[in-house]
Every structure is written in structure tokens, then in C-alpha cells.
C-alpha positions in Angstrom: 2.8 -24.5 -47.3 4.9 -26.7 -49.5 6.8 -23.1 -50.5 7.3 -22.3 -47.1 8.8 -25.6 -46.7 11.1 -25.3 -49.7 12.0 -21.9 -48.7 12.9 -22.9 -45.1 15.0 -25.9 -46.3 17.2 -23.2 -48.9 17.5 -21.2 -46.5 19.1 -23.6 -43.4 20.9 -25.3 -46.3 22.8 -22.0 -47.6 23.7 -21.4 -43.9 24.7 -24.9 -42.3 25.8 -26.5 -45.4 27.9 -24.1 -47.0 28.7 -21.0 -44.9 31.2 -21.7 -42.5 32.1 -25.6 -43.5 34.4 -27.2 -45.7 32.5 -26.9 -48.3 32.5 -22.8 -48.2 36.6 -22.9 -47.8 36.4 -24.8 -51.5 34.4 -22.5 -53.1 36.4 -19.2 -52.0 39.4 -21.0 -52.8 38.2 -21.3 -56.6 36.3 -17.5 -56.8 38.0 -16.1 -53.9 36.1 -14.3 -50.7 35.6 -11.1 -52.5 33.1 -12.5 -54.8 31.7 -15.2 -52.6 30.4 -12.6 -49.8 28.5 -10.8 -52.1 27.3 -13.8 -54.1 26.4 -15.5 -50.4 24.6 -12.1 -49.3 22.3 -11.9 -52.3 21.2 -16.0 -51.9 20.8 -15.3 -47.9 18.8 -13.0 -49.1 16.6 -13.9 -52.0 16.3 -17.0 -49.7 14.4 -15.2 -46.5 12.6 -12.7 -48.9 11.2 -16.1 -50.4 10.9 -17.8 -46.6 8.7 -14.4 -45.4 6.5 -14.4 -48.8 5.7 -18.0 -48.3 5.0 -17.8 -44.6 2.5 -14.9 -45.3 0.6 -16.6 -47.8 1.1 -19.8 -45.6 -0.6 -18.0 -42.8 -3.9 -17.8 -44.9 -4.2 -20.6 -46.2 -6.6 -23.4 -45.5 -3.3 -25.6 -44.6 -2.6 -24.0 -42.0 -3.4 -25.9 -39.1 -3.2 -25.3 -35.2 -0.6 -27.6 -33.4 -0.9 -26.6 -30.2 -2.4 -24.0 -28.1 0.2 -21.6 -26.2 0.8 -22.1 -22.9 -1.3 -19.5 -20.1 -0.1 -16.6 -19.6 3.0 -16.9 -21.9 2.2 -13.8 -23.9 3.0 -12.2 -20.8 6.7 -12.6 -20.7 7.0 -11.6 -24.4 8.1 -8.1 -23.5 11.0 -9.1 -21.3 12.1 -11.7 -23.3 12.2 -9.7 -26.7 13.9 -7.3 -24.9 16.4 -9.5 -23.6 17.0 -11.1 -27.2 17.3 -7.8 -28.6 19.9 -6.4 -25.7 21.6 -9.6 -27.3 21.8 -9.8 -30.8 21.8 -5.4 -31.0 25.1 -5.2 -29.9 26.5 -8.4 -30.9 25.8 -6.9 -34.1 27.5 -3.2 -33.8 30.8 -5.1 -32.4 33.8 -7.0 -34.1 34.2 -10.7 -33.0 37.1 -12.8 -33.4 35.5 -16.1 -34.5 34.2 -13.6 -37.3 35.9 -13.5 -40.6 37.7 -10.4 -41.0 37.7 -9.1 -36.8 40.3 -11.9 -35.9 41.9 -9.2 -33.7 38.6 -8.6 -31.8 38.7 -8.4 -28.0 36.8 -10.8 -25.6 35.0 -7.9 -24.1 31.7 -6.4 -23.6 28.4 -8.7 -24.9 31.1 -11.2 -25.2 31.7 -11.7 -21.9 28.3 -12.9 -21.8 27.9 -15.1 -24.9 30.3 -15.5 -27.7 27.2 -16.0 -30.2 25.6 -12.5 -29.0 23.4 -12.0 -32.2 22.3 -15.9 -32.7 21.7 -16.1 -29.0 19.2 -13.2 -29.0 18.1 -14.4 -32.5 17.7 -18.2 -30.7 15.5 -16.4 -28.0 13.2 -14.4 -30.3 12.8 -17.4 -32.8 12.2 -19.9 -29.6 9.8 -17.7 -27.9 7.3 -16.8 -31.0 7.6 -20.9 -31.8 6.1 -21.7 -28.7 3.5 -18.5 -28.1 2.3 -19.2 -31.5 1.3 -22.8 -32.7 0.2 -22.8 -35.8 2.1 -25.0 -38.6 3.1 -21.8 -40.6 4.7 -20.1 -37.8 6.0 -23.4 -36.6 7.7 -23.9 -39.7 9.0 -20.3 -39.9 10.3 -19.5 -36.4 11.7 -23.1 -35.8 14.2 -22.2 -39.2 15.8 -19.3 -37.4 15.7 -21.4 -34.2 17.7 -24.6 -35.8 19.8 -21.9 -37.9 20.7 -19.9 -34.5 21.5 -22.9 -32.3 23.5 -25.0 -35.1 25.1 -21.9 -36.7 27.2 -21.3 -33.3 29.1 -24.9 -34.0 29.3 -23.9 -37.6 30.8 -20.7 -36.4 33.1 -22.3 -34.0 34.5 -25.1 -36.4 35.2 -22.2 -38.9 37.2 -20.3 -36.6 39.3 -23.4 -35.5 40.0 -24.4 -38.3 41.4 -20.9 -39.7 43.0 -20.1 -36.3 43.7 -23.4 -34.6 46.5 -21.8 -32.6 44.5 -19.2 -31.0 41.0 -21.0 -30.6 41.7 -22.3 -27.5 42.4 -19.2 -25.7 38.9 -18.0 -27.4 37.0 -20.7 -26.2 38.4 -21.0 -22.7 37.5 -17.5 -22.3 34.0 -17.9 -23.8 30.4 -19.4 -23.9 28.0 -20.0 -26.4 25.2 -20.4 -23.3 25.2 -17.2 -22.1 26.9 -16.2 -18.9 27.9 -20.0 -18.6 31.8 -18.6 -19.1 30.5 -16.2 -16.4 29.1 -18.6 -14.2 32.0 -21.2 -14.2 34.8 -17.9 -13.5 36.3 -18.5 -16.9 35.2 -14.3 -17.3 33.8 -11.9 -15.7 30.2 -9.4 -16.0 31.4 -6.0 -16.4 28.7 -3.7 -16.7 30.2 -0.9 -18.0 31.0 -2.7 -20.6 27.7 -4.7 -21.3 25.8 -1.3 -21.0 27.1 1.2 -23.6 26.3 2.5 -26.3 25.5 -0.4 -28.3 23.0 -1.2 -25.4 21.3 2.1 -25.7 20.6 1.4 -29.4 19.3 -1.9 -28.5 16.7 -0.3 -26.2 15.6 2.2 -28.6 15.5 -0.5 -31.9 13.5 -2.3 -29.8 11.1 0.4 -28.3 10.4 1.6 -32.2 9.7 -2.7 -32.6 7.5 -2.7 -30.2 5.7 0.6 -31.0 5.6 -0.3 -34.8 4.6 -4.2 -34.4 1.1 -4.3 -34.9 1.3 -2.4 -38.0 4.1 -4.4 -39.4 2.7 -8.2 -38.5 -0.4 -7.2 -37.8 -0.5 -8.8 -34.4 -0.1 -6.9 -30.9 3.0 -7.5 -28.7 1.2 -6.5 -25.5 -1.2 -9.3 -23.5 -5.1 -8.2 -23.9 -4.6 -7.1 -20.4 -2.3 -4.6 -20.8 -3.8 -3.4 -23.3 -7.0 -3.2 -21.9 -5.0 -1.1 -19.0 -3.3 1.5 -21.3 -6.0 2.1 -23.0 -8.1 3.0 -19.9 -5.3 4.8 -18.3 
């Protein structure tokens, strides 16, 4: 548990501490952004690969105590509400974004429209849900470091992109939400689905069918209630 702990810690303090402050616009001044993307991608990196070791062995271990019991009938609404994470963070993924390094000329189109944080909205969603339909101190620990990297990584984000384009960041964020559809909702855009339901929507709906279908191998825990189960295995 105390790995897990350590690894967790790494791995929020790699993201909110350096990437995307002050402190990352120092270092890439001195070794310049070539060699810090890489150098950041392999600690990212050796950082989760440590978190997901740690959690597993975590999970097993006599440490591992139960917080809290899920709420009733929770597991039920896992389906949809993967799937809506996923029809997020999919395509925010497979498009350019100008508060992105590197896709300053970006439009404000598509999954945009809906959310200018498309990936760490879904990954906010996924990490929130499996916090509370879990309970346990391990996955506690584990989902609630994506969830407090996905939800303070958008201002990390956003204070990154002002500060290297502070004369068009207005125009970005009057356009935009990090809530989703709350740009929508107040008429600062608009929901078009042709847009919002392309291609990168279709690979969101198959990357999540093969998740689904492949879950219970991979983490060794089903995705479907017992019910449903019971029902598609009778039918």
C-alpha cells in the first residue's frame, strides 16, 4: 500500500507540478521541448506502470481494507456511463486542440463544442465512477489519482495555454467549457451532431465494445450487473 501511495503521489506530481506550469516552461527553456517530451513521456510512463503494479499487489494484500460499500444498484449504470466517458476522451484523443502544444491552429469544432477537456472529461468520468462502485482503499487510492489528475489537469491546461497565447485565450475560452455542454447550455456554442458523431465517434464505440468484451479477462472483474448476466446467459 505504501508503494501504491508513492507511486500515486509521482505520478500527480509529474503532471500538476511540472507539466504544464512554470516550472515545465524553465526546464524546456534549458533542454529545449524536443528532449523534454520524450524525457516527460518515459517518467509518465515508468510512473503509471509503477502506480498499476502497486495497485495489483495492493489489491491482495491484507491492507486492503473496505471503505465503504457501493451504492444499490450503481453497477447498473456502469455501461452507459463508460460509454459516455469513452465517447469523450476517444475522440478528444484522435483530434487537434488549440490549448494543446503543437495544434494552436485547432478549430473549436466537433467534441469541442461540448467540452474543451474532451479526453480528461471522459477520463474524470471513468476514474469517478469506478471510485465510488468500488470502495476498497487500493482502488480508492488508484482511481481517485486519475480523478484529481483529470479535474486539476484542465486548469493546468488552461493556465499553459494563456500564458503562451494570452492574445487568443479569450476568444478560446469564451467559446468553450471545461463542464461539458455548459458553453452549450449558456449559447456561447452550439451541438452539432454531425460533427460530434463521426468517425472518431465510431472508433469510440468499437474501442469500447472490444473493452467491454475483453474486461473480465483483463481485470478480472465483470462490467455487467449479476443480473444481466444471469439474463444473457439464459437467453
Amino acid at each position: 500500500m505504501t508503494s501504491l501511495i508513492a507511486a500515486a503521489a509521482t505520478f500527480l506530481g509529474i503532471h500538476l507540478l511540472v507539466s504544464g506550469t512554470a516550472l515545465r516552461d524553465l526546464i524546456t527553456a534549458r533542454i529545449g521541448e524536443k528532449l523534454y517530451i520524450p524525457l516527460f513521456a518515459l517518467a509518465s510512463l515508468v510512473a503509471i506502470v509503477w502506480m498499476c503494479i502497486a495497485y495489483n499487489l495492493a489489491s491482495k494484500s491484507a491492507a486492503n481494507s473496505v471503505l465503504f460499500a457501493p451504492p444499490t444498484g450503481l453497477k447498473a449504470l456502469g455501461v452507459v456511463v463508460i460509454a459516455a466517458a469513452f465517447a469523450l476522451a476517444v475522440p478528444g484523443v484522435l483530434r487537434g486542440n488549440p490549448t494543446s502544444a503543437g495544434q494552436e491552429t485547432a478549430r473549436i469544432d466537433g467534441i469541442l463544442r461540448i467540452t474543451r477537456h474532451p479526453f480528461l472529461m471522459g477520463a474524470a468520468l471513468w476514474a469517478a465512477f469506478h471510485l465510488v462502485a468500488t470502495g476498497t482503499l487500493a482502488t480508492t487510492i488508484f482511481f481517485a489519482t486519475f480523478l484529481i489528475l483529470a479535474v486539476f489537469g484542465t486548469h493546468v491546461i488552461d493556465r499553459k495555454a494563456e500564458r503562451r497565447r494570452p492574445a487568443e485565450w479569450p476568444a478560446i475560452a469564451a467559446q468553450t467549457s471545461v463542464i461539458p455542454f455548459a458553453a452549450i447550455g449558456e449559447k456561447r456554442n452550439r451541438f452539432l451532431a454531425p460533427e460530434v458523431i463521426d468517425w472518431r465517434f465510431t472508433v469510440a464505440a468499437v474501442v469500447f465494445g472490444a473493452f467491454l468484451y475483453f474486461h473480465q479477462t483483463l481485470f478480472s472483474a465483470a462490467p455487467f450487473p449479476a443480473e444481466w448476466l444471469a439474463f444473457l446467459t439464459a437467453h
